[in-house]
N, C-alpha and C positions, 0 to 999 in steps of 0.2 A: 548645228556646228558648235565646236567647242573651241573656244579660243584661252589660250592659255595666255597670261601677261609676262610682263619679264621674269618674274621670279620665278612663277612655271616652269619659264622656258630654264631658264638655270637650273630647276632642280631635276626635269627632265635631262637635259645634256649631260648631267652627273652620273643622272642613272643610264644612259647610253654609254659610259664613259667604264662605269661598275660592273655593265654587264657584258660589254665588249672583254673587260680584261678576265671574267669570271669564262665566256666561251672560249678564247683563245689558249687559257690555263686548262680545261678541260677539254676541250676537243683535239685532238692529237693533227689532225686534219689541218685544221689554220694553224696552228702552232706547224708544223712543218712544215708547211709551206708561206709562210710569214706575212699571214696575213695582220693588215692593223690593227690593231683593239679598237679605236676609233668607225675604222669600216665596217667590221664585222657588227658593234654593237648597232651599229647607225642605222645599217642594211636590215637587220633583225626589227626596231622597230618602223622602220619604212613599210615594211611589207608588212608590220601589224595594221599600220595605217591603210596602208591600200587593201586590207581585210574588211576594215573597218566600214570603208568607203562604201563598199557594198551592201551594207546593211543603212545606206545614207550618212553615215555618221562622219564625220570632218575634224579632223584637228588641228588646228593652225596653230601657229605660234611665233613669239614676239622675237622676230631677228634683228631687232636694232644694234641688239651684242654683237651679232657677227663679224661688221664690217671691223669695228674698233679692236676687237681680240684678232684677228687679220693682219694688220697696221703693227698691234704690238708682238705680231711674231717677228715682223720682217723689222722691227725695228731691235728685237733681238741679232736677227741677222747682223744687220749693218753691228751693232756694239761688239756683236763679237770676232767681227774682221780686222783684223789689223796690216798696216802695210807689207810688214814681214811676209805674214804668211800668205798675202796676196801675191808679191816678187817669188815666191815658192811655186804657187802655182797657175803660174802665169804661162807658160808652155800649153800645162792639162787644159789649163782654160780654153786657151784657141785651138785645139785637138776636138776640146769635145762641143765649142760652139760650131764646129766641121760637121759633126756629126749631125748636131741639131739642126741646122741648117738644110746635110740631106734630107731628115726625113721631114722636114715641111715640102718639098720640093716632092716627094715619093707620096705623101701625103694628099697632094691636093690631083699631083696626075692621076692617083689612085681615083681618086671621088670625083674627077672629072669624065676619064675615060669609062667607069662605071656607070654612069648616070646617063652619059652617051648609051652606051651599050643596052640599058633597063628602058630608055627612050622620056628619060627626063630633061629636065633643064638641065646641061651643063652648069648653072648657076646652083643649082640644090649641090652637084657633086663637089663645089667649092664650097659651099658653107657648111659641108658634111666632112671636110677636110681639115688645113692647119687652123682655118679659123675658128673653128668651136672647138675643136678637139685641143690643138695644143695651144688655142690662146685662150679657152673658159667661157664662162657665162658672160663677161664682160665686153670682152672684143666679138661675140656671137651676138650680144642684139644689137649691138652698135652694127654692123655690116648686115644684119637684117634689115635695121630699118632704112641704109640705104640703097640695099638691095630692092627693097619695097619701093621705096621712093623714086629711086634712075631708073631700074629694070624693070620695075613692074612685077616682082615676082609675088603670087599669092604667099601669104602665111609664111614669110620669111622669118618673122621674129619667133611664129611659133617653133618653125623645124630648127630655127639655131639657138633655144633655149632645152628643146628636148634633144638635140645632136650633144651639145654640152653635158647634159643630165648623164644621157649616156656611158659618154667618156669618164665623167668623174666617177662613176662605179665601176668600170673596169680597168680605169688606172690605178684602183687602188685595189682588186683585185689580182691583177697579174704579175706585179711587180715581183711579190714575194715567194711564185712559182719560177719566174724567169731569174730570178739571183738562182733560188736551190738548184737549178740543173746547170745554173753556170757555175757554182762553187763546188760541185762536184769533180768539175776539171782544175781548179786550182791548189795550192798548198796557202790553209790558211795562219798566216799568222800569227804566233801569241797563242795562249791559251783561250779557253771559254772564258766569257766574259764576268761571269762569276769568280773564277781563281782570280782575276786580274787586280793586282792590289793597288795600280795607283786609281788615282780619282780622274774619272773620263773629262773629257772639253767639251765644250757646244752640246751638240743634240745628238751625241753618238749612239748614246746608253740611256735614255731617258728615264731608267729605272733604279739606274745606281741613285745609292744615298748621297747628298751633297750638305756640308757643313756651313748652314748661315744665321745670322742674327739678326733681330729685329734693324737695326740701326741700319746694317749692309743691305736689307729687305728694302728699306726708305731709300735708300741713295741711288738701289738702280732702279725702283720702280720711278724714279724723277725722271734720269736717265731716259727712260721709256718716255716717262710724258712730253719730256722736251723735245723727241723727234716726231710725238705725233703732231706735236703743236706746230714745230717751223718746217715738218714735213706739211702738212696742209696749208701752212700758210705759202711758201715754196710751190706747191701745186698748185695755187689759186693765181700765184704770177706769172707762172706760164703758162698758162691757162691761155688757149689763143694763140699762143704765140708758135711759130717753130719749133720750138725745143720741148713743146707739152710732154709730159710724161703722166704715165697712169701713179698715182696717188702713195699707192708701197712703193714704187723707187723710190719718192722721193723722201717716205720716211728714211726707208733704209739707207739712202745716203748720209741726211742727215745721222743716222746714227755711227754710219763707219766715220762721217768729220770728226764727231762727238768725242768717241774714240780714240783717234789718232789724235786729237789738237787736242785734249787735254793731256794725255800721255806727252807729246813731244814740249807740251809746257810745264812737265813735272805737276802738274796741278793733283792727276788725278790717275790710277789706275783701276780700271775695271773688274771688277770680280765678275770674273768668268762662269763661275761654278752658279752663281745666282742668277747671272745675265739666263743659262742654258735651263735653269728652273722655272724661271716666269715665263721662256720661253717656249719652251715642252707645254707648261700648263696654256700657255691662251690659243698650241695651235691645236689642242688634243680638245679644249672645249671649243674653237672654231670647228674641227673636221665634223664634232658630235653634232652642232647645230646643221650644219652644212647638210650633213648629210639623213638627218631624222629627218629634217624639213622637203626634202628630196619628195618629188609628186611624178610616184613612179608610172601614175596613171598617164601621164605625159607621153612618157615610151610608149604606152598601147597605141597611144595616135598617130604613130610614126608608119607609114604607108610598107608592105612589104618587102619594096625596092630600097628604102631609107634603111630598113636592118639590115640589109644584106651588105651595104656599101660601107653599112658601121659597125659589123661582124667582119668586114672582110679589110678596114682598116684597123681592128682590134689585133686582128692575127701577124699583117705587117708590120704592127708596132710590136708586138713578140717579136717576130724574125728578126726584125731588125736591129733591135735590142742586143739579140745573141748572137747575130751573125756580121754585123756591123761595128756598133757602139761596143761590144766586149772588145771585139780585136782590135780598132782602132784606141782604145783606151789602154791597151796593154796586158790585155786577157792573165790579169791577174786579181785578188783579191778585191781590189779596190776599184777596176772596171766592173765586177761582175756586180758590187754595190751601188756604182754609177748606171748602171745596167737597167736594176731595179728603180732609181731614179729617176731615169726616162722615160722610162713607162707612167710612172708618176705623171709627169708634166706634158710627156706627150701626148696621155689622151685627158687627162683631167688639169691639175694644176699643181703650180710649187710646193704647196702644205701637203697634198697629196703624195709627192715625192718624196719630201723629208720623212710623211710617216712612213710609207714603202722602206726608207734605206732604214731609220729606226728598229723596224723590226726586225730587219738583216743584220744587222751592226747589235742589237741585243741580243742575238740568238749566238752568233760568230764572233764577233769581238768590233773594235773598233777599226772606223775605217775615215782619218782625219781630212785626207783629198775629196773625198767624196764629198764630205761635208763644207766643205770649203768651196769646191768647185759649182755644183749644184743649185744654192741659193742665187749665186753668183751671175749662173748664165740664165737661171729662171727668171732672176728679177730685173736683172740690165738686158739682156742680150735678145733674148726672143720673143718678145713684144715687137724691138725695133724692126729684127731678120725677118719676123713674120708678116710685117704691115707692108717691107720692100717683097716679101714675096708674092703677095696676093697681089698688091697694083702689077706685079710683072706678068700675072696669068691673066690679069684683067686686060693686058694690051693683046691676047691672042686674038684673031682674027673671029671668030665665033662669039667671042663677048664686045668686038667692039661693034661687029655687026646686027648685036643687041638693041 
C-alpha cells in the first residue's frame, strides 16, 4: 500500500486538476459535451487506481483537506450573495425548489417500486433513492446506520456509501450532455464567452482572468476564515438541538451575514472577482480530491439489482432534468444551465453542480440566475425537503410494518 501524506495528496490533486484541463482541451468529445475538468481528470486517475488494484497495489491518500476546501467554497457562496440579488430571485428560487422537491419524491418511488419489483427490501430501494443520490455520502451513511440499527437491514452503510459513489460520477457526467441538447432548442444570449468584455461574477467563467492584489488576496481569504470559524462554532450550538443544520449551511450563512452586515454598515464591500477566485480554486481542488480518492471497486460490490435501480434512476434524472426542470424554469438559456445543475446535486452533490453549470457557462457564456439560484437551493433547501421526504415514505405501510 502506498500512502501518500498531505503534500502528496495536494500535489497529486494538482496534477488531476492539469490533466483534467489538458483532456477536456484535447478531446473534442468532453469538450462538447461539458464535461468538468475536475471529473474528467479525477475519473482518469480512479480507474488508474482501480488498475492498479489488481496488481495488489493501493493508493490512499491524506483527505483531511477535503472537508476544509468544502466549507471554503460554500463560504464563497454565502460572500458572494447579497440581499438584492437574492429579492431578484426569489420567485426562481421557489419554481425550482418545486422542481426539486418533485424529483425526490420521483426518486425514492422509483427505488422503492424497483426494489419491490427485483424482490428486495423495499428499504435498499430508499437508500438507493433521494438519500444517497441527492443527499451524498453524508446523509447516505447517517440513514444506513439507522437503517442498520431500527431495521435491521444487512450492509446498509455499505450500499449507501457505494449508491452515493455512484451518483457522484454520473452527476458529473451527465449534466454537460443534458445542457447541450437542451441549448440546442434555445437562443443563446450574448456572444462566446471569450468576445465577452466585461469581467464575469461568481463562478460563471472560472477561467476568465480576474484582477487582484496581494493586500485584496489577505482580506478575503480572512473573510473566508471568519465564516469557517463562527460557521463551526454556529454548528457545534445547534448541535442537538432542533434547528441542527449540516456544517456548510451554516458557514455559508455566516458568510451571506458577513456580507450583507458589513455592506449595510459602510464598513466594508466585497470583492467579488477575488471572493469567485478562492472560490473556483478550493472547489476544483475539492472535486480533484473527491473524486481521485473515489474506490471504484466499491461499485463492483453493488449486487446486479442495486445497478439496475441506479442505472435506471440515472436515466430519470436525465428525463427529468429535460422534460421537467427545463420547462418549468422557463426553457430558456438559463433553465437549460439550471438543467445541468440538477443533475449535478440530484445524483451527486452542490460542488458537483457548480462544476456541471461552469463548464456550460464557459463554453456559452454566462448564466447569473443559475448561479445565484443553485448554491442557494443546494445548501439551504434540500437537505431540509429531503429529511421531510424520506420520514414521509418511512410512514408507508410496508416500512412501518418493518
Amino acid at each position: 500500500m502506498i500512502q501518500l501524506d498531505f503534500y502528496g495528496t495536494l500535489v497529486a490533486a494538482s496534477v488531476v486538476l492539469l490533466l483534467g484541463r489538458g483532456l477536456v482541451t484535447r478531446i473534442a468529445f468532453l469538450r462538447n459535451y461539458n464535461i468538468p475538468e475536475p471529473v474528467a481528470g479525477g475519473l482518469v486517475v480512479a480507474l488508474a487506481l482501480l488498475l492498479l488494484r489488481t496488481f495488489d497495489i493501493e493508493v490512499r491518500f491524506d483527505t483531511s483537506l477535503q472537508t476544509p476546501l468544502m466549507l471554503a467554497f460554500f463560504a464563497t457562496i454565502g460572500l458572494s450573495a447579497d440581499f438584492a440579488s437574492l429579492k431578484k430571485g426569489g420567485r426562481v428560487v421557489g419554481i425550482f425548489v418545486l422542481a426539486v422537491t418533485g424529483l425526490l419524491v420521483v426518486q425514492n418511488a422509483l427505488g422503492i417500486g424497483l426494489a419491490t419489483a427485483l424482490g428486495l427490501d423495499p428499504l435498499m430501494g430508499l437508500l438507493t433513492g433521494s438519500i444517497t443520490l441527492a443527499g451524498g455520502h453524508g446523509t447516505g451513511a447517517a440513514w444506513g446506520t439507522v437503517f442498520s440499527e431500527k431495521y435491521g437491514l444487512a450492509s446498509a452503510s455499505e450500499l449507501a456509501i457505494a449508491s452515493a459513489t455512484f451518483g457522484l460520477v454520473l452527476g458529473g457526467l451527465i449534466g454537460g450532455p443534458v445542457a447541450r441538447l437542451l441549448i440546442k432548442r434555445v437562443r443563446v444570449p450574448g456572444c462566446h464567452p471569450q468576445e465577452t468584455p466585461r469581467l464575469p461574477k461568481g463562478f460563471e467563467q472560472p477561467n476568465k482572468e480576474r484582477s487582484i492584489t496581494p493586500f485584496s488576496f489577505i482580506e478575503t481569504l480572512a473573510l473566508i476564515a471568519v465564516s469557517l470559524l463562527a460557521g463551526n462554532l454556529l454548528n457545534g450550538l445547534l448541535h442537538g438541538t432542533a434547528f441542527e443544520l449540516p456544517t456548510f449551511v451554516c458557514v455559508l450563512f455566516v458568510g451571506v451575514v458577513l456580507r450583507n452586515g458589513l455592506s449595510a454598515l459602510g464598513l466594508y464591500q466585497v470583492f467579488e472577482r477575488e471572493v469567485s477566485v478562492l472560490g473556483n480554486v478550493s472547489l476544483s481542488l475539492f472535486l480533484a480530491i473527491a473524486l481521485m480518492s473515489l474506490k471504484l471497486w466499491d461499485l463492483a460490490a453493488l449486487a446486479l439489482p442495486i445497478f439496475i435501480i441506479l442505472a435506471a434512476q440515472t436515466l430519470v434524472m436525465a428525463l427529468f432534468a429535460i422534460f421537467v426542470t427545463f420547462r418549468m424554469m422557463g426553457r430558456n438559456y438559463d433553465a437549460a444551465v439550471l438543467a445541468a445543475g440538477h443533475c449535478g446535486f440530484g445524483l451527486g452533490a452542490t460542488p458537483t453542480a457548480i462544476a456541471n453549470m461552469q463548464a456550460v457557462t464557459q463554453r456559452y457564456g454566462p448564466s447569473q440566475i443559475a448561479f445565484l439560484v443553485v448554491p442557494m437551493v443546494g445548501a439551504f433547501f434540500i437537505d431540509i425537503i429531503n429529511v421531510i421526504v424520506i420520514k414521509l415514505y418511512l410512514v408507508l405501510p410496508f416500512f412501518v410494518a418493518v
